[in-house]
C-alpha positions in Angstrom: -11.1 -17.0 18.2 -9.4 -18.0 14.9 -7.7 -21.2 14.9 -5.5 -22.3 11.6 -7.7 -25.0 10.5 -10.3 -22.2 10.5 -7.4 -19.5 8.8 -6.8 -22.7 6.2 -10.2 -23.4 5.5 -11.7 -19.9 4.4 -8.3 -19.1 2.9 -7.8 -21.8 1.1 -5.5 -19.9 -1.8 -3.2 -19.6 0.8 -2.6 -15.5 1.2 -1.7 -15.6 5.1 1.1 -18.2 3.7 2.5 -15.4 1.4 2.2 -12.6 4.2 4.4 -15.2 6.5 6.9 -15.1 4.0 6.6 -11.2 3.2 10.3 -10.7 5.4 12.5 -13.7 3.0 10.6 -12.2 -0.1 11.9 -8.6 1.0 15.1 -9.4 1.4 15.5 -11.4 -1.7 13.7 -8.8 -3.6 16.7 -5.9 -2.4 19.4 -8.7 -2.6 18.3 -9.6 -6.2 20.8 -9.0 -9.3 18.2 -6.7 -10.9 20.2 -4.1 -12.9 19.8 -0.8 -11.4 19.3 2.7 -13.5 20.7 6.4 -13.0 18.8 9.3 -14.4 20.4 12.2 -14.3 19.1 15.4 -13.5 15.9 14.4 -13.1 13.3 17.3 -11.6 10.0 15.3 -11.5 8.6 12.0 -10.7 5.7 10.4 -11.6 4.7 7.1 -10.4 1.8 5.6 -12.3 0.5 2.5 -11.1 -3.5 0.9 -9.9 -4.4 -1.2 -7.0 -1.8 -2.9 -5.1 0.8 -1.3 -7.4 -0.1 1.8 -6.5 -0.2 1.4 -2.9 3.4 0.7 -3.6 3.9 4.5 -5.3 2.1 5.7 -2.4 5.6 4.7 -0.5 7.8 6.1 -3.2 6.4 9.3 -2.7 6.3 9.7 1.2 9.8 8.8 1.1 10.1 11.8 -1.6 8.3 14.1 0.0 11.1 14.9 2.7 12.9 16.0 -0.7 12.7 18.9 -3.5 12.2 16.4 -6.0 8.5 17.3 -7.3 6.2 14.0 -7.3 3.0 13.2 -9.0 1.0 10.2 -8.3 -1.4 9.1 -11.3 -3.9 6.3 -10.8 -5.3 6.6 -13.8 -4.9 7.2 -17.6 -3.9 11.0 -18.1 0.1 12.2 -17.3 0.5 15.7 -16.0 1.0 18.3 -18.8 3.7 19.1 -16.8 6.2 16.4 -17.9 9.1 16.9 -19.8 12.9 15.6 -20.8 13.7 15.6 -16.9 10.8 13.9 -16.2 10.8 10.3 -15.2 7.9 8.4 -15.3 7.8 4.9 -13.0 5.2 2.5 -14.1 4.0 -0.3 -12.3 1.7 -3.3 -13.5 1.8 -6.7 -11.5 0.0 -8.1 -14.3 2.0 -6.2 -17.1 -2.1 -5.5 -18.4 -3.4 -3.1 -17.0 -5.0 -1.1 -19.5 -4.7 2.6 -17.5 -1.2 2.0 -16.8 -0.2 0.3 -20.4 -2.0 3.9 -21.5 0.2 6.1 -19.6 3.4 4.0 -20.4 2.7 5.0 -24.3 2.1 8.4 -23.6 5.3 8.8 -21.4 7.2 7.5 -24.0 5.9 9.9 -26.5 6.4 12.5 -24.1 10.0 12.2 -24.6 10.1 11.7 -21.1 12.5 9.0 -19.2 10.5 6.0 -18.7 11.2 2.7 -16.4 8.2 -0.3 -16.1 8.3 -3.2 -13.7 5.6 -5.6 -13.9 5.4 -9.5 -14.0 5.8 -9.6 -17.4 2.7 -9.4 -20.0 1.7 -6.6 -22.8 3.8 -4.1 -20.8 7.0 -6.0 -20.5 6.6 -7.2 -24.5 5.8 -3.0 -24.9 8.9 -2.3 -23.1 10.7 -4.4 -25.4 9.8 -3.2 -29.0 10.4 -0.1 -28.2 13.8 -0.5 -26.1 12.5 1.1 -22.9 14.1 -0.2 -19.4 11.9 -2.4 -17.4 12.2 -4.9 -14.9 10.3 -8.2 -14.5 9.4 -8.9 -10.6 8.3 -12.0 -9.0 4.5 -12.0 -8.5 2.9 -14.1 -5.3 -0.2 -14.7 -5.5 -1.9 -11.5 -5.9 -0.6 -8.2 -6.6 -1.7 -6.8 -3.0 0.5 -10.2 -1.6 3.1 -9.2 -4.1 3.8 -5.7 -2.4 7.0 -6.4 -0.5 8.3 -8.1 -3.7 7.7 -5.0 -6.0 8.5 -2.5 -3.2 12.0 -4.1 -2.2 12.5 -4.8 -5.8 11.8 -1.2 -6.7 14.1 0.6 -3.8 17.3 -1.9 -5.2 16.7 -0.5 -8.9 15.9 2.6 -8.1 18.5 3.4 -5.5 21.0 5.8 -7.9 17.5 7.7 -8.3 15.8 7.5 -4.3 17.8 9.1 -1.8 17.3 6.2 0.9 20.1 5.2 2.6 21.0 1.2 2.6 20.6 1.2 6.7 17.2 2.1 6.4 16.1 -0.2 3.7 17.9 -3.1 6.0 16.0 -1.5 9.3 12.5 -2.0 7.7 13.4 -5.5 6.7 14.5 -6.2 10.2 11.6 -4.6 11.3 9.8 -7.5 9.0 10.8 -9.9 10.8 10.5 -8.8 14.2 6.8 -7.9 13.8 6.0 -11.4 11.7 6.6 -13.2 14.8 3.9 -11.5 16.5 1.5 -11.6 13.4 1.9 -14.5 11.6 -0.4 -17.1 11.1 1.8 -19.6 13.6 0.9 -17.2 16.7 -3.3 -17.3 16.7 -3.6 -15.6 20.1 -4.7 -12.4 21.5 -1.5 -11.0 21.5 -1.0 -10.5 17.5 -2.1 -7.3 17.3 -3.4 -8.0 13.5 -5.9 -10.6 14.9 -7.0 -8.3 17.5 -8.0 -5.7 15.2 -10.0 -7.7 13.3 -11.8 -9.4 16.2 -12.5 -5.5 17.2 -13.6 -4.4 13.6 -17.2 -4.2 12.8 -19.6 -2.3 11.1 -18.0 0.1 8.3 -14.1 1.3 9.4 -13.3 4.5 8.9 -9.8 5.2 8.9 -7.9 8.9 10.1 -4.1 9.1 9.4 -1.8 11.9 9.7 0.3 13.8 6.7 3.3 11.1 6.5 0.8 8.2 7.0 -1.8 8.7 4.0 0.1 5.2 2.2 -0.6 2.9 5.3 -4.1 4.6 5.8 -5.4 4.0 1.9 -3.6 0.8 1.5 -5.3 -0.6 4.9 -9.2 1.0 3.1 -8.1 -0.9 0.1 -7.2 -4.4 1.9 -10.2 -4.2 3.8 -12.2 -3.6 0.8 -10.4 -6.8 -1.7 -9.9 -9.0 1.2 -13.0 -8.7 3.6 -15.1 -7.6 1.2 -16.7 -4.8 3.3 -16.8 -0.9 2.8 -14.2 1.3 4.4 -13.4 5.2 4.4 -10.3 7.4 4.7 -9.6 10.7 5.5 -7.1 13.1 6.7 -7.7 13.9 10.4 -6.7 17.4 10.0 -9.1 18.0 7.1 -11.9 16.0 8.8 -12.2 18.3 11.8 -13.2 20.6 9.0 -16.3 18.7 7.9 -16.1 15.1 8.5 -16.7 15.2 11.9 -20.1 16.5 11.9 -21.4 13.3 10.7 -20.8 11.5 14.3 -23.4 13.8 15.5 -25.8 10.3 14.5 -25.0 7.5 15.7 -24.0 4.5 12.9 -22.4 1.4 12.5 -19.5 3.5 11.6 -16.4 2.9 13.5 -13.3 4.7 13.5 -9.7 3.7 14.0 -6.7 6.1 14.4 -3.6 5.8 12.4 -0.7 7.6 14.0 2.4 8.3 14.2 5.2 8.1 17.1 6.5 11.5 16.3 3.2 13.3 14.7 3.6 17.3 14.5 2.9 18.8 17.9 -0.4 20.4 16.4 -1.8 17.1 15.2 -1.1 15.4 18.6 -2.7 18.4 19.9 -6.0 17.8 17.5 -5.9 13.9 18.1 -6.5 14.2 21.7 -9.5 17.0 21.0 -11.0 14.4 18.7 -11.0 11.6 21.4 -12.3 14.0 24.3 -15.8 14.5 21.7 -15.5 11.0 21.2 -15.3 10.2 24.5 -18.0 12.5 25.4 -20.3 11.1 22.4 -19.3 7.8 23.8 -18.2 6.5 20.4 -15.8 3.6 20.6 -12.5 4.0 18.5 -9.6 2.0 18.2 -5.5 3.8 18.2 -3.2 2.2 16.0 0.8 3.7 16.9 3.4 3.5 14.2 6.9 2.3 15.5 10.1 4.5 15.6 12.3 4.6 13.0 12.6 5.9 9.3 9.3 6.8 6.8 10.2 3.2 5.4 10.2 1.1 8.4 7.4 2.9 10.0 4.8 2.4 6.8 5.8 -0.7 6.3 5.4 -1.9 9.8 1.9 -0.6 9.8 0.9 -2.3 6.3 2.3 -5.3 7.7 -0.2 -5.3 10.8 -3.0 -3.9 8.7 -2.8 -5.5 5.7 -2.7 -8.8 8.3 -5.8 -7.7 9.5 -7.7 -8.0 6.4 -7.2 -11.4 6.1 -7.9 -12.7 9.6 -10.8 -10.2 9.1 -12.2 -12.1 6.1 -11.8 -15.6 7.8 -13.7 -14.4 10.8 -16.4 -13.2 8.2 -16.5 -16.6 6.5 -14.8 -14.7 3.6 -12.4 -15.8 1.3 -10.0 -13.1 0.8 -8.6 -14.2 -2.6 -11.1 -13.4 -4.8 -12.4 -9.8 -6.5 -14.6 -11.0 -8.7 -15.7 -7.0 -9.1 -12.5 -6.3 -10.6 -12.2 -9.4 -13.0 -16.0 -8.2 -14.0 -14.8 -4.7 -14.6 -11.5 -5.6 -16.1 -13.0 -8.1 -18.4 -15.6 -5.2 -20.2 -12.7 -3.1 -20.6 -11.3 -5.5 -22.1 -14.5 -5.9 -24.6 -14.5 -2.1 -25.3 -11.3 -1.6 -26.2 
């Protein structure tokens, strides 16, 4: 079992300190005096963003998706030939340098489309500036996967003319925050914090099933596991896995899956969950269920991040890990950097 001289000495940046505080920074993020905007008439999103700002589009465009408003996500370098003057185009960079989203930000604006930035500041808040587009500097803490509740919360109060989300359920996943941090947080290091039981229960290489609605809590959690506990991970849509992915637990492996649903999952992928965990049962392969709370697409993803993205970290400390650094992506980042 993890104890917090244990949690403080193989974190010694301090993450699980910025994860206790992830309920304050939400609400000052939404309470902030950031100016909002109101584009009008606008027909198609696209959120453009890498890493832990994109995991925070991943939100955007659930919430969307019980809209007509047409979304694209790019994680990447290339816009959608599909943009136009009723396009608006939502860039995100924690950083403010990173070069796929600096890339898109140009080509929005050339585009003609209507453009917004948020980032900590850096080339894209200087790029913002010479060429009087609207951007918003956030708060960054201490990385950007630690930074997500202040972007996200951030994001919903400037965005709000634009994201049909009521105020009562922006409030209802903060409160939610804070209900669920006493459970999690590094000050309760028992075997009822659900995060620290996952990660005592993870081994091997998690592979992760999720539910249409639940793809941003799903990828986000692969992503966490793979920055903060430095091990592999896999995703995949159950629906489209019992369609080939399946197949592959006719070997056995140190593959272990874990279960990503929702309270009020359609009737037919209730249906196909409980057909999944008969063969598993039958197979004998060990899985692990993770339930979403009730309430609105915002409280419910963010509750599961919360627990998930927890579990990375005690993960990591249980490993011997120190979640903090990616030296793969400073490696990567830095030749870019030389080939530009």
């Amino acid at each position: 079992m993890i104890d917090y001289s244990v949690l403080e000495k193989f974190d010694p940046h301090g993450m699980h300190k910025i994860y206790d505080r992830w309920p304050d920074i939400a609400k000052e993020s939404y309470n902030s005096n950031l100016a909002q905007v109101d584009f009008k008439n606008i027909t198609h999103v696209v959120f453009a963003g890498m890493g832990g700002s994109g995991s925070v589009h991943d939100i955007f465009s659930a919430i969307l998706s019980k809209t007509n408003t047409h979304v694209s996500i790019v994680k990447g370098y290339h816009l959608p030939n599909t943009v136009d003057s009723d396009s608006l185009v939502v860039v995100t960079s924690v950083s403010g340098n990173t070069s796929e989203s600096l890339t898109v930000l140009e080509s929005a604006a050339k585009a003609g489309c209507r453009v917004i930035a948020f980032s900590g500041g850096g080339k894209m808040e200087k790029y913002c500036y010479d060429h009087k587009i609207e951007h918003r500097s956030i708060p960054v803490f201490h990385s950007p996967r630690a930074s997500f509740t202040s972007f996200l919360f951030s994001m919903l109060k400037v965005l709000e003319p634009v994201i049909p989300l009521k105020r009562d359920d922006v409030f209802e996943s903060i409160n939610n925050l804070k209900e669920i941090q006493k459970i999690i947080s590094s000050e309760n290091l028992n075997m009822k914090n659900p995060s620290l039981e996952l990660a005592q229960w993870l081994s091997g290489i998690p592979i992760i099933y999720y539910p249409l609605g639940l793809q941003a809590a799903a990828v986000r959690f692969k992503n966490c596991l793979q920055e903060n506990a430095k091990t592999h991970a896999m995703v995949e849509d159950v629906i489209e896995a019992c369609h080939n992915g399946v197949v592959a637990w006719h070997n056995k492996s140190d593959v272990r899956p874990i279960f990503i649903r929702g309270q009020d999952d359609y009737v037919k992928t209730i249906e196909r969950w409980e057909i999944i965990k008969e063969y598993f049962d039958h197979k004998r392969i060990e899985y692990k269920e993770i339930f979403s709370i009730r309430g609105g697409i915002l409280t419910k993803l963010i509750n599961l991040i919360y627990v998930l993205d927890y579990s990375t970290i005690y993960l990591a400390v249980k490993c011997g890990v120190d979640p903090t650094p990616v030296e793969a992506i400073y490696f990567i980042k830095q030749r870019t950097k030389n080939c530009l």
